[in-house]
Every structure is written in structure tokens, then in C-alpha cells.
Residue, then its C-alpha position, 0 to 999 in steps of 0.5 A: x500500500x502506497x500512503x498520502x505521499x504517493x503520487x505515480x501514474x498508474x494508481x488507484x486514490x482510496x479517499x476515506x476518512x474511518x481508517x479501518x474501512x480503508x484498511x479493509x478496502x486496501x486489503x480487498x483490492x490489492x490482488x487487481x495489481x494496481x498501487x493503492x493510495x489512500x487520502x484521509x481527507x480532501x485536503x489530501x486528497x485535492x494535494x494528491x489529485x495536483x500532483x497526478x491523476x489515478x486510473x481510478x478514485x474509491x471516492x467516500x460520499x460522507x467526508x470530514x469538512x466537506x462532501x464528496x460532491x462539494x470535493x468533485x465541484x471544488x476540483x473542477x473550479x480549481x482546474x484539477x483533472x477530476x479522475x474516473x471514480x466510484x462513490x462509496x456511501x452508506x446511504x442507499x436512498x435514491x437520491x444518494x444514487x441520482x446525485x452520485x451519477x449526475x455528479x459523473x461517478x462510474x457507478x456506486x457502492x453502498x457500505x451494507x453486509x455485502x460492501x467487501x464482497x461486491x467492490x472487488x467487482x465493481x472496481x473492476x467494472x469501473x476500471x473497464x468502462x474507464x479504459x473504455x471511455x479513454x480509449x474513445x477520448x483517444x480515437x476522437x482526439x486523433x480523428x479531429x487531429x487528422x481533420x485539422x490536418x486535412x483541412x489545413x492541406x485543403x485550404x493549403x491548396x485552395x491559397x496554391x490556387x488563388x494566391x499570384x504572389x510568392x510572399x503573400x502566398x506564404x503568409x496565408x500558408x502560416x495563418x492557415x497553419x495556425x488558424x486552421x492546422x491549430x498549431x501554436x506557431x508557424x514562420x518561413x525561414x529563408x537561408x541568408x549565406x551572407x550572415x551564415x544563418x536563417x532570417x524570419x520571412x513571415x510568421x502567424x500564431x504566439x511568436x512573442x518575439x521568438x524569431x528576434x531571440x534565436x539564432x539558428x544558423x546554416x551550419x554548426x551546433x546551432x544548425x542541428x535543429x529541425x530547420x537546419x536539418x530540412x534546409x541540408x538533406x532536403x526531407x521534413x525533419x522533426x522534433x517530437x519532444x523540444x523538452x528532452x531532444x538534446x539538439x534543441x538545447x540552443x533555443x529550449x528554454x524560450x520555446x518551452x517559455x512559449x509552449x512550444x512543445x514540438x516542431x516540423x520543419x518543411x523544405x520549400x524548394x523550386x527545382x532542386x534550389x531549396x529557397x525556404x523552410x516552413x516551420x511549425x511548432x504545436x503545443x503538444x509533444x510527439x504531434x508531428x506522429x508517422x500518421x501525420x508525415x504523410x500530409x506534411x509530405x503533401x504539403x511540402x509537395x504542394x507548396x514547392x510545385x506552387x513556388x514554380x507554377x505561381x505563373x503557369x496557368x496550367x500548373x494552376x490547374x494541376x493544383x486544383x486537381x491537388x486540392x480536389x484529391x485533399x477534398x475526396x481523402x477528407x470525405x474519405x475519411x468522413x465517410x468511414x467513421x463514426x463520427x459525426x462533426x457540426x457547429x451550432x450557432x448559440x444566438x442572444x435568445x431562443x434555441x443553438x442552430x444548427x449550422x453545418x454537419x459533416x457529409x457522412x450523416x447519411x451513414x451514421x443516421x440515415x438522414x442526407x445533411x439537409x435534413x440534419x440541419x432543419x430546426x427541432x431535428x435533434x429534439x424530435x429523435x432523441x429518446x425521449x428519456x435522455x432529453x436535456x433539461x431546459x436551460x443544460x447548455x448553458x453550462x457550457x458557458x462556465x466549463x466551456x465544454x460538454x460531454x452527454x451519453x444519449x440513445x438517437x433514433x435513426x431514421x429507420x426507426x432503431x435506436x444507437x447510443x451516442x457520445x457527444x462532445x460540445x466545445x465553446x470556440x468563441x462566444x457565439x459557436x460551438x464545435x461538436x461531435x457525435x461518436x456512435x459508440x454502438x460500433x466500438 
């Protein structure tokens, strides 16, 4: 058994003020393999929750100073992870049960003759819903990932195609990037053989006067990072981790002031001359994974054949044969998961609008998206018992995000369980997407 000091990945929290009742579960979950910390208190266990977040938290509903819904609220407010958990009380009244749900437990267990007997198994249980459910955070997060990606190679191909002028052109290119690709930061470099280093040609995102603090030259110790490395052997080099890579030891400490967290850098060449660098940095580490090499490949492609042809109107063509082939991968892509994709318009009053859907609701509902976007249709299929209550939405506003398990009625008349994530991009618009889970 690990004590409050514990604070490793990979763990189960006990939070339990009766040390006996803790002794005894310690001693009845210790054959799942897992660590065990336990925390006598919220103060302990809030101190604990800062440091790492468990697979799991046997959470005690009756806590000295506070309850355990008060500890679960207070966690959210202060921006602490809240960890799967699962509510022991020795309460067994239905309202103990409705508020422990709504407050996003797992499942619940009451403290009766049979308490030591039935949590071996609802732990277990608990553990395979969480492994579930984080599994499905992680095949979401890497399809929206490979939807930014697409779509910032799009509209990469759309600007190859409309923009006449070569400095223009790569200034819409690190907008997208940021704007589109939802990187932090984006600049071109252009090689300067005079001075024996790279000077910033344009540049979109959080810069914070990074470009003015660097030095990143041609050629030596400071020439190893990704855009020397590019710019020399002519392939995207990349940097998946600039926190432990030691060839970016030269510019780490203010990337890292800048969350820059990995990096990519794209060789932009006409013919064989290689004449700049693109030059992206995200904010997550190993962002730039073997899946996404592909697209920075067509990017580097695109762009070098958009250098050469910014005067051949025949070239022009081939670009928009490229940027038709973006947009059929991405319907590809649509068309083959189950995930559905829209943003709703949130107007000063009256109901969220629905305002754009992803192509492939015809697959995952039945319905063509025209007739996803008209007015009530969301309320007029979703089951009747899984309605929201008037006025749910608005919690957006304070946690800026949603997620909702809900059954929805295709238009053959079967229903599907679905798993909704909404996320607040601006004031007025949210982004949301629908999982069939029934499929995973």
C-alpha cells in the first residue's frame, strides 16, 4: 500500500476518512495489481489529485469538512483533472444514487453486509468502462487531429490556387497553419549565406518575439535543429519532444517559455534550389506522429510545385486537381467513421442552430445533411428519456465544454447510443461531435 505521499501514474486514490474501512478496502483490492493510495481527507486528497491523476478514485460520499460532491465541484473550479471514480456511501436512498451519477461517478457502492464482497467487482467494472471511455477520448482526439490536418492541406491548396504572389502566398500558408492546422506557431525561414544563418520571412500564431531571440544558423551546433536539418538533406525533419531532444538545447528554454512543445520543419524548394523552410511548432509533444508525415509530405509537395507554377496557368490547374484529391481523402475519411462533426450557432435568445454537419450523416443516421440541419431535428429523435433539461447548455458557458451519453433514433426507426462532445470556440459557436459508440 502506497500512503498520502504517493503520487505515480498508474494508481488507484482510496479517499476515506474511518481508517479501518480503508484498511479493509486496501486489503480487498490489492490482488487487481494496481498501487493503492489512500487520502484521509480532501485536503489530501485535492494535494494528491495536483500532483497526478489515478486510473481510478474509491471516492467516500460522507467526508470530514466537506462532501464528496462539494470535493468533485471544488476540483473542477480549481482546474484539477477530476479522475474516473466510484462513490462509496452508506446511504442507499435514491437520491444518494441520482446525485452520485449526475455528479459523473462510474457507478456506486453502498457500505451494507455485502460492501467487501461486491467492490472487488465493481472496481473492476469501473476500471473497464474507464479504459473504455479513454480509449474513445483517444480515437476522437486523433480523428479531429487528422481533420485539422486535412483541412489545413485543403485550404493549403485552395491559397496554391488563388494566391499570384510568392510572399503573400506564404503568409496565408502560416495563418492557415495556425488558424486552421491549430498549431501554436508557424514562420518561413529563408537561408541568408551572407550572415551564415536563417532570417524570419513571415510568421502567424504566439511568436512573442521568438524569431528576434534565436539564432539558428546554416551550419554548426546551432544548425542541428529541425530547420537546419530540412534546409541540408532536403526531407521534413522533426522534433517530437523540444523538452528532452538534446539538439534543441540552443533555443529550449524560450520555446518551452512559449509552449512550444514540438516542431516540423518543411523544405520549400523550386527545382532542386531549396529557397525556404516552413516551420511549425504545436503545443503538444510527439504531434508531428508517422500518421501525420504523410500530409506534411503533401504539403511540402504542394507548396514547392506552387513556388514554380505561381505563373503557369496550367500548373494552376494541376493544383486544383491537388486540392480536389485533399477534398475526396477528407470525405474519405468522413465517410468511414463514426463520427459525426457540426457547429451550432448559440444566438442572444431562443434555441443553438444548427449550422453545418459533416457529409457522412447519411451513414451514421440515415438522414442526407439537409435534413440534419432543419430546426427541432435533434429534439424530435432523441429518446425521449435522455432529453436535456431546459436551460443544460448553458453550462457550457462556465466549463466551456460538454460531454452527454444519449440513445438517437435513426431514421429507420432503431435506436444507437451516442457520445457527444460540445466545445465553446468563441462566444457565439460551438464545435461538436457525435461518436456512435454502438460500433466500438
Amino acid at each position: 500500500m502506497e500512503t498520502e505521499e504517493s503520487h505515480k501514474d498508474g494508481y488507484i486514490l482510496i479517499v476515506e476518512d474511518d481508517p479501518g474501512v480503508s484498511t479493509l478496502e486496501v486489503q480487498r483490492l490489492d490482488e487487481l495489481g494496481y498501487p493503492l493510495a489512500t487520502a484521509k481527507d480532501p485536503a489530501a486528497a485535492i494535494a494528491m489529485l495536483k500532483r497526478s491523476t489515478p486510473e481510478l478514485m474509491l471516492l467516500d460520499y460522507s467526508l470530514p469538512g466537506m462532501s464528496a460532491l462539494d470535493l468533485v465541484s471544488r476540483l473542477a473550479k480549481e482546474d484539477v483533472p477530476v479522475p474516473p471514480f466510484v462513490m462509496v456511501t452508506g446511504r442507499s436512498d435514491e437520491k444518494v444514487a441520482v446525485e452520485t451519477m449526475k455528479s459523473g461517478a462510474l457507478d456506486y457502492i453502498v457500505k451494507d453486509a455485502g460492501f467487501l464482497e461486491n467492490l472487488l467487482p465493481t472496481v473492476r467494472k469501473a476500471l473497464d468502462n474507464s479504459s473504455l471511455r479513454k480509449k474513445l477520448r483517444k480515437a476522437e482526439e486523433d480523428l479531429r487531429k487528422s481533420a485539422r490536418l486535412y483541412n489545413f492541406l485543403a485550404q493549403v491548396n485552395q491559397a496554391v490556387a488563388r494566391e499570384r504572389d510568392a510572399a503573400r502566398l506564404l503568409q496565408e500558408i502560416c495563418r492557415i497553419a495556425v488558424e486552421v492546422g491549430g498549431l501554436r506557431m508557424a514562420w518561413v525561414a529563408r537561408p541568408d549565406t551572407d550572415l551564415g544563418r536563417f532570417v524570419a520571412v513571415c510568421s502567424a500564431g504566439h511568436v512573442d518575439g521568438y524569431l528576434e531571440r534565436v539564432k539558428i544558423t546554416i551550419n554548426g551546433e546551432k544548425g542541428k535543429g529541425p530547420t537546419g536539418t530540412s534546409f541540408r538533406t532536403g526531407g521534413i525533419a522533426v522534433c517530437p519532444d523540444i523538452a528532452a531532444d538534446p539538439r534543441m538545447a540552443p533555443w529550449r528554454e524560450e520555446a518551452l517559455r512559449r509552449s512550444y512543445r514540438s516542431s516540423a520543419s518543411i523544405p520549400l524548394s523550386i527545382g532542386d534550389k531549396i529557397l525556404f523552410t516552413l516551420n511549425l511548432y504545436s503545443s503538444e509533444v510527439n504531434f508531428f506522429v508517422p500518421e501525420e508525415m504523410q500530409l506534411l509530405s503533401e504539403i511540402h509537395g504542394d507548396i514547392s510545385f506552387a513556388l514554380e507554377a505561381l505563373d503557369s496557368e496550367e500548373k494552376r490547374a494541376a493544383a486544383q486537381v491537388a486540392l480536389e484529391r485533399t477534398a475526396a481523402h477528407l470525405a474519405h475519411v468522413m465517410d468511414v467513421t463514426p463520427v459525426m462533426l457540426f457547429t451550432l450557432r448559440l444566438p442572444a435568445s431562443g434555441n443553438p442552430v444548427m449550422e453545418w454537419v459533416s457529409g457522412n450523416t447519411l451513414s451514421l443516421t440515415g438522414y442526407a445533411p439537409e435534413e440534419v440541419l432543419k430546426p427541432g431535428w435533434v429534439k424530435e429523435n432523441m429518446h425521449p428519456e435522455d432529453l436535456p433539461e431546459s436551460g443544460s447548455l448553458d453550462e457550457i458557458f462556465v466549463r466551456k465544454a460538454l460531454a452527454k451519453d444519449f440513445r438517437f433514433r435513426r431514421k429507420d426507426g432503431s435506436y444507437f447510443w451516442v457520445h457527444a462532445q460540445l466545445r465553446l470556440s468563441s462566444t457565439d459557436e460551438v464545435i461538436g461531435s457525435w461518436t456512435d459508440i454502438s460500433r466500438i
